[in-house]
C-alpha beads as a LAMMPS data file, in Angstrom:
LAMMPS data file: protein, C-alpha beads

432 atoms
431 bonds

1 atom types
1 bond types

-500.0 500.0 xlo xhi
-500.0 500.0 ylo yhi
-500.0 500.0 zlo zhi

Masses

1 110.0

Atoms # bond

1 1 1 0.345 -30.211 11.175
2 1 1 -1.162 -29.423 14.566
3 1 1 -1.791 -25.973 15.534
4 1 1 1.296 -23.825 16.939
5 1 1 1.279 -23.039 20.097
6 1 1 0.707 -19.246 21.828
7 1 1 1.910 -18.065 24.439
8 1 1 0.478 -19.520 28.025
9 1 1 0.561 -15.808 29.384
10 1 1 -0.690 -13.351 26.535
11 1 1 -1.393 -10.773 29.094
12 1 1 1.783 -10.412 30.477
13 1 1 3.532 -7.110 28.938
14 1 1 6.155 -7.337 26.735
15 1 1 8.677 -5.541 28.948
16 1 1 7.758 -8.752 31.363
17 1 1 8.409 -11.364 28.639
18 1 1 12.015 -10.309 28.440
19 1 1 12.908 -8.531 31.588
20 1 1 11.256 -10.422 34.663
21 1 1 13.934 -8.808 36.610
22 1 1 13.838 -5.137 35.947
23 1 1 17.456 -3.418 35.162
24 1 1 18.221 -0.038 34.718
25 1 1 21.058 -0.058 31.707
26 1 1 22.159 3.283 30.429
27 1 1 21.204 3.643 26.440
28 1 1 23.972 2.174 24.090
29 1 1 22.211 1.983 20.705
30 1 1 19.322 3.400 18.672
31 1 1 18.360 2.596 15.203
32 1 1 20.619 4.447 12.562
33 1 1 17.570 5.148 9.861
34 1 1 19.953 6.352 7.437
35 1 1 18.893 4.956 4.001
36 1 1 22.032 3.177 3.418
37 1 1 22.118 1.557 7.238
38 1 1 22.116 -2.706 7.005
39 1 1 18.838 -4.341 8.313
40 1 1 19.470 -6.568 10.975
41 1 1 17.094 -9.771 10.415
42 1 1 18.787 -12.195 12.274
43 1 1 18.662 -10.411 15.783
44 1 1 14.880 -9.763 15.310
45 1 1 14.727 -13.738 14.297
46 1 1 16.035 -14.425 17.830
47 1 1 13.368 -11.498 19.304
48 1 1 11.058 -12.990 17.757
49 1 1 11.726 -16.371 19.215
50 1 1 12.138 -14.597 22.700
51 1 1 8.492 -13.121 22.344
52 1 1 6.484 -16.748 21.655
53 1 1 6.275 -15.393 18.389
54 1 1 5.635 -19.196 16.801
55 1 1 6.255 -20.279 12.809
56 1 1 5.599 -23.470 10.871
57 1 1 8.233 -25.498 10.134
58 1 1 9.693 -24.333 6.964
59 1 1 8.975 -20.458 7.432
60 1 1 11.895 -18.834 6.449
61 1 1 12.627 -15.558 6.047
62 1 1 14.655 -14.473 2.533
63 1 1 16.302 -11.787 0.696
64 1 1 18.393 -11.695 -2.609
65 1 1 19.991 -8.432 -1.871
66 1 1 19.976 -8.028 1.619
67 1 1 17.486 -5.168 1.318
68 1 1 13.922 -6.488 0.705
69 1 1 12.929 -9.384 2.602
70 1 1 9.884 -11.699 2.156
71 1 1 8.941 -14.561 3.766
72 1 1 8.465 -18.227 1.776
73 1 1 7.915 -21.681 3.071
74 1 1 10.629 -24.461 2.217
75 1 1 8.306 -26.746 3.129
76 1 1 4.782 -28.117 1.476
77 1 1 1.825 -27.127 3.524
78 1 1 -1.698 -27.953 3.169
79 1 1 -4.599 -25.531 3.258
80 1 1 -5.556 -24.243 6.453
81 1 1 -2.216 -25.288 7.862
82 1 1 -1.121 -22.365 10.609
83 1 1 2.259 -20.803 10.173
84 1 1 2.407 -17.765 12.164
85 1 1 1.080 -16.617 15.343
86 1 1 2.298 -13.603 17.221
87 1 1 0.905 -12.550 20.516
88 1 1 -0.850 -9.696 21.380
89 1 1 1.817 -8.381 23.516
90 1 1 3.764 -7.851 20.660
91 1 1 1.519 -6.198 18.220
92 1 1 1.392 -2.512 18.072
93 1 1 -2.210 -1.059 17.772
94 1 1 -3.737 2.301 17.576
95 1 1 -5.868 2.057 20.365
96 1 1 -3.020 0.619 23.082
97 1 1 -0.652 3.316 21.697
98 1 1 -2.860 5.842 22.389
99 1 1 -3.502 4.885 26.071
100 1 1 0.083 4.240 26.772
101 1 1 0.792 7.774 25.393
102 1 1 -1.728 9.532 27.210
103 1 1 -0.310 8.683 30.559
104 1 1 2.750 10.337 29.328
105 1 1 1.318 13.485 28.576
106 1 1 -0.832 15.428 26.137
107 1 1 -1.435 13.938 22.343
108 1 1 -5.263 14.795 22.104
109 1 1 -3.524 18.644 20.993
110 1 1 -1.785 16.839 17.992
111 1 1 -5.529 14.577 17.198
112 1 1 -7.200 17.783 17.446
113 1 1 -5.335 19.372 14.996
114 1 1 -5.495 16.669 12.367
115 1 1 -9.020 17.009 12.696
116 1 1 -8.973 20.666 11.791
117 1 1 -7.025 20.034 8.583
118 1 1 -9.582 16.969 7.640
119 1 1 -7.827 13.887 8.341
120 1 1 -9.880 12.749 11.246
121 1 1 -9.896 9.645 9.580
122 1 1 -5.942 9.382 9.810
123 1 1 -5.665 10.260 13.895
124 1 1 -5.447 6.377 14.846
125 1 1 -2.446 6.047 12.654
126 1 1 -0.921 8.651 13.950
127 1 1 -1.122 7.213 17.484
128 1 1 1.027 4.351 15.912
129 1 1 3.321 7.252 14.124
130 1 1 3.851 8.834 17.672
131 1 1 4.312 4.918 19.202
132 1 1 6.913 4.376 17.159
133 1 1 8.931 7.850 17.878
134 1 1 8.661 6.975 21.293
135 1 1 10.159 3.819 21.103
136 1 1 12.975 4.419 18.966
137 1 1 13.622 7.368 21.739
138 1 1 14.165 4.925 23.787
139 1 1 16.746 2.707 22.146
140 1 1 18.073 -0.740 23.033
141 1 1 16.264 -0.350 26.085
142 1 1 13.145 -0.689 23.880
143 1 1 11.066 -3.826 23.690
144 1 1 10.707 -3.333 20.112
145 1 1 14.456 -2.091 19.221
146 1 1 15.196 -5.871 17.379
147 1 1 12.127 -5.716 15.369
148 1 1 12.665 -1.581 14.840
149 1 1 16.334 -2.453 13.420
150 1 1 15.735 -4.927 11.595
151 1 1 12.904 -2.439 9.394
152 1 1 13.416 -0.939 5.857
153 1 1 15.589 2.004 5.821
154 1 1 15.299 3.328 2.036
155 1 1 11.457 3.382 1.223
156 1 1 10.047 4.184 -2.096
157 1 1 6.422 5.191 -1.780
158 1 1 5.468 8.750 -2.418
159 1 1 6.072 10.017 0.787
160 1 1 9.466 9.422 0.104
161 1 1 10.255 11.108 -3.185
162 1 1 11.573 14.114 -4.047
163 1 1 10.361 17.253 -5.955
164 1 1 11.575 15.881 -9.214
165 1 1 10.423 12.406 -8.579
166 1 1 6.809 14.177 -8.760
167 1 1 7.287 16.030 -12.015
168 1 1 7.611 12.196 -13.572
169 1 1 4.739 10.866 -12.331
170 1 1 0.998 10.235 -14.641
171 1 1 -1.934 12.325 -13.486
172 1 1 -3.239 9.472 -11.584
173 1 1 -0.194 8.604 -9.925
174 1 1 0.516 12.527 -9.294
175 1 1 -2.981 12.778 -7.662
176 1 1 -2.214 9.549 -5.029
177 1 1 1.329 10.817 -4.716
178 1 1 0.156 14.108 -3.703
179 1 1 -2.112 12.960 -0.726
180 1 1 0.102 10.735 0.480
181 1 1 2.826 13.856 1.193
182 1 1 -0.347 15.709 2.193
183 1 1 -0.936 12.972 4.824
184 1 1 2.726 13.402 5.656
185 1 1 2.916 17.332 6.165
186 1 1 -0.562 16.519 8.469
187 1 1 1.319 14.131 10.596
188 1 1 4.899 16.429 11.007
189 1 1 2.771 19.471 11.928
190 1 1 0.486 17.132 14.460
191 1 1 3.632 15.996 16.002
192 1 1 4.940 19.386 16.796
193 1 1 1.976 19.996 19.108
194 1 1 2.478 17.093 21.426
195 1 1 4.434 17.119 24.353
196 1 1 5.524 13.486 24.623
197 1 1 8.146 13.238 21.997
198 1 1 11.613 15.206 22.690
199 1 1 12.206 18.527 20.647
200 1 1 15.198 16.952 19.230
201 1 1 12.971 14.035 17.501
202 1 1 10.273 16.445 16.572
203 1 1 12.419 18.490 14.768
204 1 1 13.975 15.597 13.205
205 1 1 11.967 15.676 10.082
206 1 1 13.859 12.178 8.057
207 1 1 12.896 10.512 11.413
208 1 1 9.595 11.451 11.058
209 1 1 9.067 10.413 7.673
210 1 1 10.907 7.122 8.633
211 1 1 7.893 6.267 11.348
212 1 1 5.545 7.755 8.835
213 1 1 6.501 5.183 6.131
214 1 1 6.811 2.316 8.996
215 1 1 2.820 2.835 9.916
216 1 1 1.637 3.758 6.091
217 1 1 3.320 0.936 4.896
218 1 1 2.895 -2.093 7.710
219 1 1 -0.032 -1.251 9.337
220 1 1 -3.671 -2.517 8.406
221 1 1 -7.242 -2.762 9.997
222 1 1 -9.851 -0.627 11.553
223 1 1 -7.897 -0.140 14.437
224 1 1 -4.677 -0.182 12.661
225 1 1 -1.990 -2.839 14.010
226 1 1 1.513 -3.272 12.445
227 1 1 2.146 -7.111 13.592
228 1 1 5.948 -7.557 13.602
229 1 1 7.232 -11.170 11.942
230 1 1 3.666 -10.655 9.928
231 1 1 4.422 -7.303 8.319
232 1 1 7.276 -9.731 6.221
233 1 1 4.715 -10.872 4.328
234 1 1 4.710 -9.605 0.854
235 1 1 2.077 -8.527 -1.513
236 1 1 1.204 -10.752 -3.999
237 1 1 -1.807 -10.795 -6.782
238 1 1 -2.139 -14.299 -6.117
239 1 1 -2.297 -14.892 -2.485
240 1 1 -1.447 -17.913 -0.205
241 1 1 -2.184 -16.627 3.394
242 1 1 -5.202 -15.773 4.862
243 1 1 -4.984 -13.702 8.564
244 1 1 -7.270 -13.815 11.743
245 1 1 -7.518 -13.124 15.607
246 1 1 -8.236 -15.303 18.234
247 1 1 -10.800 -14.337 21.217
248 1 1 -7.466 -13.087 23.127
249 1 1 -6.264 -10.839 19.975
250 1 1 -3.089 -12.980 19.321
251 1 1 -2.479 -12.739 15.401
252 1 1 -2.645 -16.088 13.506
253 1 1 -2.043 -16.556 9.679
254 1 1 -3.074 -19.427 7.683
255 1 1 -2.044 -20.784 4.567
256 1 1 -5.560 -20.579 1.923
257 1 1 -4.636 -23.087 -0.646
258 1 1 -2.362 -26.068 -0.765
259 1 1 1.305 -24.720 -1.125
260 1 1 4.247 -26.306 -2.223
261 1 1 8.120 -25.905 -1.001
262 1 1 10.147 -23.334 -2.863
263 1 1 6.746 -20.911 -2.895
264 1 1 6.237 -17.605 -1.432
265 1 1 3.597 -16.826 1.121
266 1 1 2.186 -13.736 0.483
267 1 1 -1.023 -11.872 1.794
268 1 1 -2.913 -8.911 -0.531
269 1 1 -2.326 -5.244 0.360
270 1 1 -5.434 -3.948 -1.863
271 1 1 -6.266 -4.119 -5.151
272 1 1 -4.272 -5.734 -8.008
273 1 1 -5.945 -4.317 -10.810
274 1 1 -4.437 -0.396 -9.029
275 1 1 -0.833 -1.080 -9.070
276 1 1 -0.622 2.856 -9.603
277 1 1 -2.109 2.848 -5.840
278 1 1 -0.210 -0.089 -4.476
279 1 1 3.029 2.410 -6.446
280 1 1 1.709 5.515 -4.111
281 1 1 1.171 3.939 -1.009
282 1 1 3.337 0.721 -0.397
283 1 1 6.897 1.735 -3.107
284 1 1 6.322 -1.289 -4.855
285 1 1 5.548 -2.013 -8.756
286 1 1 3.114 -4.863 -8.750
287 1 1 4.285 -6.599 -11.745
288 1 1 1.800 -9.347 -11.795
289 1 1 -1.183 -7.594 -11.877
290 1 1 -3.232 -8.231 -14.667
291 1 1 -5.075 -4.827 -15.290
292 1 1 -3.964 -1.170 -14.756
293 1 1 -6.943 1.740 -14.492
294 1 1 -7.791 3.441 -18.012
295 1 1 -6.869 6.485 -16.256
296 1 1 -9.964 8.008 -17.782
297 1 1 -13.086 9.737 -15.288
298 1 1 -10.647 11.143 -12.717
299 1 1 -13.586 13.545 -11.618
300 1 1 -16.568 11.070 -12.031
301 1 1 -19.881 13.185 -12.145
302 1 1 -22.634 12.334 -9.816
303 1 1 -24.430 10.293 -12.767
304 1 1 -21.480 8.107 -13.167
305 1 1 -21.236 7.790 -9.411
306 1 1 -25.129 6.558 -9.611
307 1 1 -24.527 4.000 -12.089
308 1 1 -21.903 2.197 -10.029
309 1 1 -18.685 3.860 -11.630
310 1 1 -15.284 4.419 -10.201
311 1 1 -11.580 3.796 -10.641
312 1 1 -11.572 -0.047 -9.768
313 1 1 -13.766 -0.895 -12.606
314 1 1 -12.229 1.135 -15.336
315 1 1 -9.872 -1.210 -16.552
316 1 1 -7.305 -1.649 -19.655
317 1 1 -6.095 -5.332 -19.523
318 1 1 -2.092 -5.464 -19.985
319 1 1 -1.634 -9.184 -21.643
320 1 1 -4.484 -8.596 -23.927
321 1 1 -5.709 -5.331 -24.759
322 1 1 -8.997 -5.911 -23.798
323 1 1 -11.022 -3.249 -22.313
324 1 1 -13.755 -3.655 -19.404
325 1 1 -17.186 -2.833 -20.046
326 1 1 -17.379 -0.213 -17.959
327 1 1 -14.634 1.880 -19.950
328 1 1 -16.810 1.761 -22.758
329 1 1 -19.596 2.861 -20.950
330 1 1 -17.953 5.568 -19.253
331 1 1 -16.646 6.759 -22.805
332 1 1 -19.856 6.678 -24.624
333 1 1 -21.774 8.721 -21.886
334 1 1 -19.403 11.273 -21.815
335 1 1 -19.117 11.217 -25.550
336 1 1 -23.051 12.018 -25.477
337 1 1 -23.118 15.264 -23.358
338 1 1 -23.783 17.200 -26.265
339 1 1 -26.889 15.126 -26.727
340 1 1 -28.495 15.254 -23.584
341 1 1 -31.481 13.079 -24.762
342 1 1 -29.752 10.103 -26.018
343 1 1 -27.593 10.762 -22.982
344 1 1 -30.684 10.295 -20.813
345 1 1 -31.832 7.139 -22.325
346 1 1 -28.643 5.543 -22.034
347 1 1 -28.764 6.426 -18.392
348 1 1 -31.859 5.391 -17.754
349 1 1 -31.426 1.586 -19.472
350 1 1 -28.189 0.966 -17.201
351 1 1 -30.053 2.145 -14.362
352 1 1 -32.640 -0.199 -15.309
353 1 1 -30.519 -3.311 -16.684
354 1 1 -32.198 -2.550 -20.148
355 1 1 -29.354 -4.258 -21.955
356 1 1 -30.886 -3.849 -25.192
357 1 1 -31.506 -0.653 -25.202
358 1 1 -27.946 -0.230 -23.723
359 1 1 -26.481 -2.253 -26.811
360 1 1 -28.060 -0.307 -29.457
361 1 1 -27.078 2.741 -28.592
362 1 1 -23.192 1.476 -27.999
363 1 1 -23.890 -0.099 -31.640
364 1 1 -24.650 3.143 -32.980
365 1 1 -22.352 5.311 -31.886
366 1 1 -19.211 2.520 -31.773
367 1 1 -17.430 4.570 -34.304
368 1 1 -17.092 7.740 -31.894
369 1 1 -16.744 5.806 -29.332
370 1 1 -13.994 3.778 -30.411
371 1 1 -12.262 7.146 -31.864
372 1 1 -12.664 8.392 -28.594
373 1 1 -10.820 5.865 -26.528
374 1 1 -7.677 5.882 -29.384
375 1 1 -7.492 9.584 -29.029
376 1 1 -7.279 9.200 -24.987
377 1 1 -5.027 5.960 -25.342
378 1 1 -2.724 7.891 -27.996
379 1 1 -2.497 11.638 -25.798
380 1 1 -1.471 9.405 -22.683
381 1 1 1.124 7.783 -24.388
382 1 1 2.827 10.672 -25.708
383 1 1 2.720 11.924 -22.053
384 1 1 4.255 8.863 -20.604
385 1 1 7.580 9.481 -22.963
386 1 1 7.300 13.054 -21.814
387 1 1 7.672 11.845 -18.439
388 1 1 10.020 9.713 -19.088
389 1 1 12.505 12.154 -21.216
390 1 1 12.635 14.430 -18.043
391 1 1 14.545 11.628 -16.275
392 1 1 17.267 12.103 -18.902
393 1 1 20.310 12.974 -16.971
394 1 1 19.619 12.601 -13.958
395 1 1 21.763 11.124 -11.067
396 1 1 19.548 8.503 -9.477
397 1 1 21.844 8.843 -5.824
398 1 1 19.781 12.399 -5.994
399 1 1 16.440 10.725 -7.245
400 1 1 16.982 7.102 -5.846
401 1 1 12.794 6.689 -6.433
402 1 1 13.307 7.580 -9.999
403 1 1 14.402 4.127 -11.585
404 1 1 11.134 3.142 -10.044
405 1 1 9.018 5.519 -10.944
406 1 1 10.675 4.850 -14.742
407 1 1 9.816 1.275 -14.602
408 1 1 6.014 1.929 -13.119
409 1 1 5.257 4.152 -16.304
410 1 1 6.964 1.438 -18.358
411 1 1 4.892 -1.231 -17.125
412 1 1 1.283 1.352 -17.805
413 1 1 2.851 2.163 -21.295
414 1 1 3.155 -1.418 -22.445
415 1 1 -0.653 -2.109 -21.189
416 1 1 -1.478 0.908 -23.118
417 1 1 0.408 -0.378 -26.437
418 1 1 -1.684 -3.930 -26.226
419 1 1 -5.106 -1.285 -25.583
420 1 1 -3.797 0.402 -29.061
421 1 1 -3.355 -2.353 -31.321
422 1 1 -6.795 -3.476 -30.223
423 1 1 -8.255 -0.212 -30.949
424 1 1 -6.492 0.291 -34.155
425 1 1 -8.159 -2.654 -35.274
426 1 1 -11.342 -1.996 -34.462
427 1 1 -11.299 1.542 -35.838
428 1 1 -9.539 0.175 -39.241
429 1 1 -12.207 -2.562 -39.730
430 1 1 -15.272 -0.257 -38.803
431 1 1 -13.752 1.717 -41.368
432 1 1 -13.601 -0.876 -44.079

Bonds

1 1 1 2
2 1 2 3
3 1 3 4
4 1 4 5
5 1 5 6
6 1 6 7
7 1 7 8
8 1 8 9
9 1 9 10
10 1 10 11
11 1 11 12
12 1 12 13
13 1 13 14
14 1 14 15
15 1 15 16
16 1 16 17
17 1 17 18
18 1 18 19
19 1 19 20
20 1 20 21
21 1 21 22
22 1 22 23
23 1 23 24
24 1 24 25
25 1 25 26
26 1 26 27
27 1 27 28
28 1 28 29
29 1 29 30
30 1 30 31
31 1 31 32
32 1 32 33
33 1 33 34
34 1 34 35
35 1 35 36
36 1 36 37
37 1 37 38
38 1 38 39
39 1 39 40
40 1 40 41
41 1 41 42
42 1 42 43
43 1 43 44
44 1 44 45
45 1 45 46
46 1 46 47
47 1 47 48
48 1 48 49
49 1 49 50
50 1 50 51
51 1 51 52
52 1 52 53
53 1 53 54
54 1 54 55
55 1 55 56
56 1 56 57
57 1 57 58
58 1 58 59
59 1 59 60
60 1 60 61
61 1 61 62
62 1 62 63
63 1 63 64
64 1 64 65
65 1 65 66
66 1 66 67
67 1 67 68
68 1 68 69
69 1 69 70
70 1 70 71
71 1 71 72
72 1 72 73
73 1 73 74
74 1 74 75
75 1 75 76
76 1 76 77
77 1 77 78
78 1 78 79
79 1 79 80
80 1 80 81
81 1 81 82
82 1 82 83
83 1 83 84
84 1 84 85
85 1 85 86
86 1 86 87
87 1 87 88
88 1 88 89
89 1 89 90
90 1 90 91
91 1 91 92
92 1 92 93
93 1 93 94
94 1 94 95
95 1 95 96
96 1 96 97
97 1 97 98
98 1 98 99
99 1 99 100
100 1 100 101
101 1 101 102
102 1 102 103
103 1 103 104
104 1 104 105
105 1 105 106
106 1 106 107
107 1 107 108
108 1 108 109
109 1 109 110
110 1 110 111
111 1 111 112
112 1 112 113
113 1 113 114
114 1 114 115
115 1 115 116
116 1 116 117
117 1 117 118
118 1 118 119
119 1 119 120
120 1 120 121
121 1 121 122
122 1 122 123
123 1 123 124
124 1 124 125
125 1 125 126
126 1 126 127
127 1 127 128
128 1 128 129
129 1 129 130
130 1 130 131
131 1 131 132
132 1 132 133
133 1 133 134
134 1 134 135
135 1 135 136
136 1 136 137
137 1 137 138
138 1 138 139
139 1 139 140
140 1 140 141
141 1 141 142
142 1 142 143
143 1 143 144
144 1 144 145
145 1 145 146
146 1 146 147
147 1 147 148
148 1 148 149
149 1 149 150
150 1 150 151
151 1 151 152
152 1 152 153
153 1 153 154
154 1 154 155
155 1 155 156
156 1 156 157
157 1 157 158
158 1 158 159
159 1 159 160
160 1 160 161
161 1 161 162
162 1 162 163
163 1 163 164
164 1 164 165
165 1 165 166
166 1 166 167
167 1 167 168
168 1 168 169
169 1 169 170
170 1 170 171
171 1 171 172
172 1 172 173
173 1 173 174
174 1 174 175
175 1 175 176
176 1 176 177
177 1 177 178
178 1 178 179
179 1 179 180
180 1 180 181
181 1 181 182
182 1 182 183
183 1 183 184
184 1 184 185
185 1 185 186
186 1 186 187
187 1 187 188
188 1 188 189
189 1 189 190
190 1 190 191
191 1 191 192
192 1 192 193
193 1 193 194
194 1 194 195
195 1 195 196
196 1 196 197
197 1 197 198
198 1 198 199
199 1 199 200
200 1 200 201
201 1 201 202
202 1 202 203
203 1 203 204
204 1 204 205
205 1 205 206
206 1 206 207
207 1 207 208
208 1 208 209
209 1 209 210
210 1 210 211
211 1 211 212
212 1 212 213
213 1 213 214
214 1 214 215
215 1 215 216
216 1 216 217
217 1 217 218
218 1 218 219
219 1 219 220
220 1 220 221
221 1 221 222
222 1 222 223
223 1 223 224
224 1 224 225
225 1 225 226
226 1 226 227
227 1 227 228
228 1 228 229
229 1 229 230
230 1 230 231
231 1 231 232
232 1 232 233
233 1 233 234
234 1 234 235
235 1 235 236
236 1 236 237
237 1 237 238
238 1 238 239
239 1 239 240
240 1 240 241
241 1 241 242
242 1 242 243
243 1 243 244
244 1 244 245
245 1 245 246
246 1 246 247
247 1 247 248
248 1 248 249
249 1 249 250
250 1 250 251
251 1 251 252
252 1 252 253
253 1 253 254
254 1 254 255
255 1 255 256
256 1 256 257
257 1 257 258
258 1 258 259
259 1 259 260
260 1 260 261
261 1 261 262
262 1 262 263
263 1 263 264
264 1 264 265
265 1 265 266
266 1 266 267
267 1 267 268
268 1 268 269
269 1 269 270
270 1 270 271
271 1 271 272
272 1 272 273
273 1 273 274
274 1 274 275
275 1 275 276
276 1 276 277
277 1 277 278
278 1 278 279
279 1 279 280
280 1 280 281
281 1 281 282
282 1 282 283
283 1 283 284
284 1 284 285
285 1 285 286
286 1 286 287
287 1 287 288
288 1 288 289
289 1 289 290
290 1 290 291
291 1 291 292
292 1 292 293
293 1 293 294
294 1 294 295
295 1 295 296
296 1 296 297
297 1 297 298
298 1 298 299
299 1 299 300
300 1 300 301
301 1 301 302
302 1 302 303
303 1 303 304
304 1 304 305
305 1 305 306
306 1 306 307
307 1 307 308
308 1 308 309
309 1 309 310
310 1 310 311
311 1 311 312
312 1 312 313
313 1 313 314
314 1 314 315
315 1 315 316
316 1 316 317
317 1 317 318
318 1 318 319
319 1 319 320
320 1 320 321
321 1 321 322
322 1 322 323
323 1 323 324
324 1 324 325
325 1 325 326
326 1 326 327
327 1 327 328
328 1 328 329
329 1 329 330
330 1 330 331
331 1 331 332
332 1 332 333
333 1 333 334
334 1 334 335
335 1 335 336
336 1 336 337
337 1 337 338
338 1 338 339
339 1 339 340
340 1 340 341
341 1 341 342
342 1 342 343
343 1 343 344
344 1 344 345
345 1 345 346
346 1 346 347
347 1 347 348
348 1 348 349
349 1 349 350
350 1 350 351
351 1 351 352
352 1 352 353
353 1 353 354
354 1 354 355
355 1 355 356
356 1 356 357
357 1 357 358
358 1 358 359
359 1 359 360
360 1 360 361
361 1 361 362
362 1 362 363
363 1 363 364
364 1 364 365
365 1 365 366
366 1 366 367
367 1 367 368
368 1 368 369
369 1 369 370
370 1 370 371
371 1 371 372
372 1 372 373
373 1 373 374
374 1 374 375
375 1 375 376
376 1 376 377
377 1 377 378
378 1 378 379
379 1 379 380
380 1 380 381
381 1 381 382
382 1 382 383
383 1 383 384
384 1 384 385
385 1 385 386
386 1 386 387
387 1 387 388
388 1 388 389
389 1 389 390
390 1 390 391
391 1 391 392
392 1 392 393
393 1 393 394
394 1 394 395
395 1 395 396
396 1 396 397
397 1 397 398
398 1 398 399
399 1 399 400
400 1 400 401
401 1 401 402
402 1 402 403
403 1 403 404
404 1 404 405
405 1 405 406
406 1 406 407
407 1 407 408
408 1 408 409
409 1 409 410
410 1 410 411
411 1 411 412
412 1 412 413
413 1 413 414
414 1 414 415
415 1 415 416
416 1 416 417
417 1 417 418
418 1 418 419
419 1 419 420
420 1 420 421
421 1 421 422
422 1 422 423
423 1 423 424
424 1 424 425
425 1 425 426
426 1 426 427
427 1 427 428
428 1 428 429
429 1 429 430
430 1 430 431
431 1 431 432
């Protein structure tokens, strides 16, 4: 399949591509973000169409409930075969965002004041967070109102839930819940300081969380850029597309791998083996992914950090029990506090790829270990039906997140179970 075509003018603006002869219109629309109000897909289709945005033959957007759309290919493609390209006229970035709003007025006050709370890191997302405000102020008479209205309404990531939703939530989950509201709260306060968003909006908090969960949840890259027709794709453990930039910053995605018709097309959003994080972040239970995190060494101590330990690597495996290396590790370090020189040794041959040394000691102290990791596996399991016995009763129009949140510590509860039987067999025949 030859390459698809781009635009022959990416500089124009976008207000260019689809009004070369300006009108003044009065305002007859703006987005209704209610969490009940339709998504309209098909006028964004024809936007998208309007703005050069190019596809592959066979890209086709779908949806079996008319509420979560993903994007699949109806056709075979080979690898490296292009199916998207959008132009850079139509991608929203940090860094244009926060010129165009600075002509408008003052937004440095808002940056400024994230930077006083600590999330400095966070201030070129919140250019995009104010970007969007400004152009659903704005309407039809928006460049971006198609692709705005035809965005998720009802969002499930933490930012989203309610009081309640929290109380049901694993320590983990809790913790990455809790920063992402955090991160919220940051942004609403921000937004009160800056002078280019209408009081009305600013006081609007739903809105706000609506733009909030647009930019947390589309957005990616050091200078973060939510590329409409592209933020369709879907996660997926197994990926099939593969994204880049040309020299003129027009997005192009590729497919990786051979893919036949019928299949998704689906890019990663982070790590599979941290669905709890994909859960926090995106509102989305990652089914597929083929290890959850022990949930063990929340508070790593600086040792741990020094031999190359964090959440990614601590791993229960959910279709077979097994358990990663570094679990037992972990376990058997902490298990040794109480004596400090074994403790030492054991440092010191990981540090210095003495597996031997490393194996003997495991050997010797399997049984505790072993003892330990059932006790941990067993306590978090009678926490998850805790959890889960609080959401008796409830009325999930109140707590729409909940059914979610239910099936999330479902999915970490059955990973568990497989951890268990493996554990109870290894403790039963160490005991025999």
């Amino acid at each position: 399949m030859p390459p698809l075509p781009l635009p022959q003018s990416p500089a124009e603006s976008l207000v260019e591509l689809f009004f070369r002869n300006p009108v003044i219109a009065p305002l007859a629309a703006k987005v209704d973000f209610d969490e009940s109000a339709e998504r309209d897909i098909g006028t964004m289709n024809e936007w998208a169409a309007a703005c050069t945005v190019q596809r592959a033959e066979g890209f086709q957007l779908t949806s079996e409930d008319g509420r979560d759309w993903s994007v699949m290919t109806t056709e075979p493609l080979e690898a490296g075969t292009p199916v998207l390209s959008v132009p850079n006229v139509v991608i929203l970035t940090a860094s244009k965002s926060k010129y165009e709003l600075e002509q408008l007025g003052d937004v440095q006050v808002g940056a400024d004041l994230l930077g006083r709370l600590g999330a400095g890191d966070q201030i070129p997302q919140f250019y995009l967070f104010l970007k969007i405000l400004a152009e659903y102020e704005k309407g039809d008479q928006s460049p971006w109102y198609p692709w705005l209205n035809s965005l998720p309404r009802l969002y499930f990531n933490a930012a989203s839930m309610t009081n309640f939703c929290f109380e049901c939530l694993p320590p983990l989950v809790f913790a990455l819940a809790r920063t992402e509201r955090i991160r919220f709260d940051n942004f609403y306060n921000a937004l009160q300081k800056v002078d280019v968003i209408s009081e009305r909006t600013k006081s609007d908090q739903e809105l706000a969380q609506w733009a909030f969960n647009i930019v947390c949840t589309r957005s990616w890259g050091t200078d973060p850029k939510i590329v409409p027709m592209a933020d369709m794709f879907n996660h997926g453990t197994e990926t099939e597309i593969v994204i880049s930039y040309d020299e003129e910053d027009n997005f192009i995605a590729y497919v990786a791998k051979d893919v036949e018709a019928g299949s998704p097309l689906r890019m990663s959003y982070g790590d599979p083996t941290n669905p709890s994080y994909l859960f926090s972040r995106y509102g989305f239970l990652d089914e597929t992914s083929p290890a959850s995190f022990c949930k063990i060494m929340l508070n790593p101590t600086p040792q741990l950090v020094d031999m190359g330990y964090d959440h990614s690597r601590m791993l229960f495996y959910k279709d077979t029990g097994d358990i990663s290396t570094e679990v037992w590790d972990v376990m058997l370090y902490q298990n040794l506090a109480s004596n400090r020189d074994v403790q030492q040794a054991f440092y010191e041959a990981h540090m210095q790829d003495d597996a031997e040394t490393k194996g003997a000691i495991h050997q010797q102290y399997f049984l505790e270990t072993a003892t330990s990791l059932q006790s941990h596996v067993n306590s978090f399991l009678t926490q998850l039906d805790e959890l889960s016995e609080k959401s008796y009763g409830q009325d999930p129009s109140e707590h729409p997140r909940l059914p979610l949140i239910l099936r999330h510590n479902e999915f970490v509860k059955t990973t568990f179970l497989a951890v268990k039987d493996r554990l109870d067999d290894m403790v039963a025949q160490a005991y025999a």
